[in-house]
N, C-alpha and C positions, 0 to 999 in steps of 0.2 A: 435655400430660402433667403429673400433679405432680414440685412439683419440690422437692427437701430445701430446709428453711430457710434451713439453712446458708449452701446456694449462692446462694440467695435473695435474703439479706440483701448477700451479698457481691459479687453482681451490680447490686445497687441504688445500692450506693456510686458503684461505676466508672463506671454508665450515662451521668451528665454529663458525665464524661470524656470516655469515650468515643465519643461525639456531637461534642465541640469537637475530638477529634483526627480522625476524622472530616470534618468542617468542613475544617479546613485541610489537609488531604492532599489533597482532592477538589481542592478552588481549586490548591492548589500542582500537581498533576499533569496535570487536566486540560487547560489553555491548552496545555502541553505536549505532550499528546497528539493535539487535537485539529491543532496547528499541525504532527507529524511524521509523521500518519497513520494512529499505534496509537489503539486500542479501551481504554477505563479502565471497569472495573466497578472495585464498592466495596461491603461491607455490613458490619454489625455483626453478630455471633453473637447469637442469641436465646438465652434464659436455660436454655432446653429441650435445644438443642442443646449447649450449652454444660455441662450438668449430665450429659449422656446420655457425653460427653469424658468427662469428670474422672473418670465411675463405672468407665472401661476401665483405671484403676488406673497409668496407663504416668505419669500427673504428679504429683509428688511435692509439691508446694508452689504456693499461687497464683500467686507471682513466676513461676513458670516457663512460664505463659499468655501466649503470646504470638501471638494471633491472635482475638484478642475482637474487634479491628476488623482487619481485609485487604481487600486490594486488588487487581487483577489488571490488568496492561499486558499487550496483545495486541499481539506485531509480528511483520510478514512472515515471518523467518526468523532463525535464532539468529547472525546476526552485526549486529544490530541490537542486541542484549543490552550487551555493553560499552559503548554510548553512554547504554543507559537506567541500566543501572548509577551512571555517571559522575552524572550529572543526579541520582540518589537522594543519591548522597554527597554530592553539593554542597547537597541541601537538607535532607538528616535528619542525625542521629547513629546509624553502621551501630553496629547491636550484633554483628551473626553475620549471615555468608551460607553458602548449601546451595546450589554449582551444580548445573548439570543434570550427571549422571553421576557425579557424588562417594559417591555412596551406595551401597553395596555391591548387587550382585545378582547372582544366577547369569545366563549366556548365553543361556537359556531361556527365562528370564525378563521378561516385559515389563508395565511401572505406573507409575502416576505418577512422572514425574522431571523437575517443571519449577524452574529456579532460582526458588528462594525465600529475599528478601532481607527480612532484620530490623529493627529500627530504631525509635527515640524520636525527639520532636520535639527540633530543636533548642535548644542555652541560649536562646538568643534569643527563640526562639517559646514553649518552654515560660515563661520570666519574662512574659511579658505575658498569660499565662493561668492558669485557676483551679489553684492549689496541688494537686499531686499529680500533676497531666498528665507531669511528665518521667518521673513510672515507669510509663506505659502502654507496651505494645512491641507492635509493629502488623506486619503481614506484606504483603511486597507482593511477587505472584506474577508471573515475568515468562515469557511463555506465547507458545510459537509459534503460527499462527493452526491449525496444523492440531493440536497442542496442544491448545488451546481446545478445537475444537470436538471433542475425542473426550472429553476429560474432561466438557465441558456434556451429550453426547449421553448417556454412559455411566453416569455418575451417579446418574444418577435414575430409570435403566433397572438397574440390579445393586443401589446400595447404600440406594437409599428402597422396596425392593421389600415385601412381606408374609414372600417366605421364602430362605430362603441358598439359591440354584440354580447349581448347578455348570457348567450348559451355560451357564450367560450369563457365568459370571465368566469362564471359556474364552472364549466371544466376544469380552467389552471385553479381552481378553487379546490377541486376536488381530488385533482393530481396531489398540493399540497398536501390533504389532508391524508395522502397515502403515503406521502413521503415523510412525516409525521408519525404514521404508525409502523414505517420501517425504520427510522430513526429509535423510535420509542423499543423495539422487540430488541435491534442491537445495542441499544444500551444497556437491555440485561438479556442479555441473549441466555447467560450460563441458567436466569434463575427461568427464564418463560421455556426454554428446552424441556424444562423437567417436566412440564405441562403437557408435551407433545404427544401422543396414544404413539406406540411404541409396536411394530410389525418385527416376527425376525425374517432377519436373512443372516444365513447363513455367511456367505462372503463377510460381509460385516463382521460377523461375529469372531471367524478366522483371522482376520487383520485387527481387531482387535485384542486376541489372544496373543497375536505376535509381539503386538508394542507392549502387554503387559509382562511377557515371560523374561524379554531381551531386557524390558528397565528392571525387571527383579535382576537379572544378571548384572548391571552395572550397579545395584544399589548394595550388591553383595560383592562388590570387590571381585568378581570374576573376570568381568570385562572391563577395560580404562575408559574412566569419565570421557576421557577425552575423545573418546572413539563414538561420543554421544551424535546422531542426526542429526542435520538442519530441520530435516521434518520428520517425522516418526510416521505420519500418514502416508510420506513416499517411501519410506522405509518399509512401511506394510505392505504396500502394493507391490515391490519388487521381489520382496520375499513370496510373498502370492505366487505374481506373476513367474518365476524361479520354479516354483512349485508346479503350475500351471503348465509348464515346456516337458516334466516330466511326468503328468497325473492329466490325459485327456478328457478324463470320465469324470465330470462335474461334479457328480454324487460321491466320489472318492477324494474328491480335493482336501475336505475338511481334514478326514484321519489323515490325509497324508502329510499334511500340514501340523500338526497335532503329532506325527510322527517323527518331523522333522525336530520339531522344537524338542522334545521329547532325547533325543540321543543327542544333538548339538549340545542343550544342558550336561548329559548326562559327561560328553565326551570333555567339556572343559571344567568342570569341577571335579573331576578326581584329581587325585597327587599325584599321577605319572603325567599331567595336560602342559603342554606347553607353557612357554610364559609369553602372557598375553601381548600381541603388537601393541605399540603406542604408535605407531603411522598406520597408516592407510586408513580405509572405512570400514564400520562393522559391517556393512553387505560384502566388503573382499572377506572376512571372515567367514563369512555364512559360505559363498562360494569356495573358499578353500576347503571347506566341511563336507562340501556337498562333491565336489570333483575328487575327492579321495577315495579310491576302492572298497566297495563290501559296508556302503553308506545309503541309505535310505533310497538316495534320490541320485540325480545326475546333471552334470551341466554341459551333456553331449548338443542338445535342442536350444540352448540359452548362448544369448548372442554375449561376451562376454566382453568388457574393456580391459584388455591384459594391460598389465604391469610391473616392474620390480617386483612391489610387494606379492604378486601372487606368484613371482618364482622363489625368493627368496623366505617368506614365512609361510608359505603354502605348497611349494615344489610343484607348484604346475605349473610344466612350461607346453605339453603338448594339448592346446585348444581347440576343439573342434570349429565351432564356431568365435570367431576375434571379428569384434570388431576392427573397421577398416578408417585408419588416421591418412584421409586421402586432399590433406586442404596442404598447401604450399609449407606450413612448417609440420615437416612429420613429428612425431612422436620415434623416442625409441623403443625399442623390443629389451626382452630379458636381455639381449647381450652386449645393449648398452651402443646398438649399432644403427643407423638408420633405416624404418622400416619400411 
């Protein structure tokens, strides 16, 4: 679209600028993000975009642009926000922030309201770069994931459309107000649970037997802390699943699970029990438990990842089922040889 001189010319100036603020916002954020597990988008406003702004009359003066360059941090949920926050201020100079909710609106009402924080480079950053860079003021949006993705969906669907349609603006109206109530349920997800009408299942109920018996064992100094799970939910399912290779009849799974857990406790807290590994994983323990003779269950059916540890604190070396390390760097076997 054409675009006034004016703005033209006055876009042409900043454009270096704004490329080297740019530059270092991405480098400074990124590592950051990638290393905490938020999403970083980044763009410059085009000269089109940016002329199509100014012509809506609401900006009084060029200083008052602040958002030629922005950015957007994406994280799980809004109590992530105060850490990204903290990490902005320690590396920009805040000019102004806009939390989420600060901004007036009727009850009815549902749009955009994600924190948007303000900000120049610091003295620091800006003195080692081209003269003018400290008056650029850059926006960097901090956006729940479902956030995100209602503003990405929504956008381009209502406000790049051909013509103002009332039913759609209604729809991302009402998208919002759904991402609001899931917003709303995960931020107290622990206490609205408890509200939930409660079905059993069985399964469930099994894997959840397992993660309580195994943390009384680490809470009683039976098992080492250290040998604690990344996830106790995967931990249940494997134990299951374990259980599962040797108990096909559904309806037997429970007891036989229940009988598992039952002699593993019994077999590591007496005083004749070995002393407990401090390597490997508590699932190598459970299989070393379960692949020893005249034991509940078996791990004839169960696909196994052998290792040192299960010849050496467990004496199994003969596996029926091994997994197979078939990618360009082998793994070795018990005997220390290429397998």
């Amino acid at each position: 679209m054409p675009v006034p001189q004016s703005v033209s010319n006055a876009y042409s100036q900043v454009e270096p600028l704004l490329k080297a603020v740019s530059e270092y916002v991405e480098q400074t954020l990124r590592t950051y993000c990638d290393r905490s597990g938020y999403l970083f988008f980044d763009r410059i406003k085009k000269v089109e975009s940016l002329s199509e702004k100014l012509e809506g009359g609401r900006i009084a003066k060029w200083s008052e642009i602040d958002d030629l360059y922005a950015c957007t941090i994406v994280v799980p949920t809004t109590s992530h926000e105060p850490g990204v926050i903290r990490k902005l201020d320690a590396c920009f100079a805040r000019a102004s922030i806009r939390s989420r909710g600060t901004t007036k609106k009727a009850p009815e009402v549902f749009r955009f309201d994600t924190t948007r924080y303000y900000a120049r480079l610091s003295e620091g950053a800006a003195a080692e770069r081209a003269p003018g860079i400290e008056t650029i003021k850059f926006e960097v949006q901090i956006a729940t994931a479902f956030e995100y993705a209602w503003s990405t969906v929504t956008h381009d669907l209502v406000y790049k459309g051909d013509r103002v349609d009332w039913k759609k603006q209604r729809l991302a109206a009402q998208l919002k107000a759904a991402v609001e109530q899931i917003e709303m349920i995960i931020g107290a997800f622990d206490q609205v649970s408890g509200a939930v009408p409660e079905s059993e299942w069985p399964d469930i109920a099994a894997k959840d037997s397992i993660v309580e018996r195994f943390q009384e064992l680490i809470a009683d100094g039976v098992i080492a802390s250290n040998l604690t799970p990344v996830s106790w939910r995967r931990f249940a399912d494997n134990v299951s699943a374990l259980v599962s290779s040797y108990t096909p009849n559904n309806y037997a799974r429970l007891s036989a699970i229940e009988a598992l857990l039952d002699e593993f406790a019994t077999a590591w807290r007496q005083p004749s029990a070995p002393t407990c590994p401090e390597s490997g994983s508590l699932f190598q323990m459970v299989l070393g438990h379960v692949g020893k003779q005249d034991t509940v269950g078996s791990i004839n059916g169960y696909t196994v990842v052998n290792s040192v540890e299960m010849r050496d604190f467990y004496s199994l070396e003969n596996i029926g089922r091994e997994f197979e390390f078939d990618s360009a760097q082998q793994s070795k076997d018990a005997e220390g040889k290429p397998s």
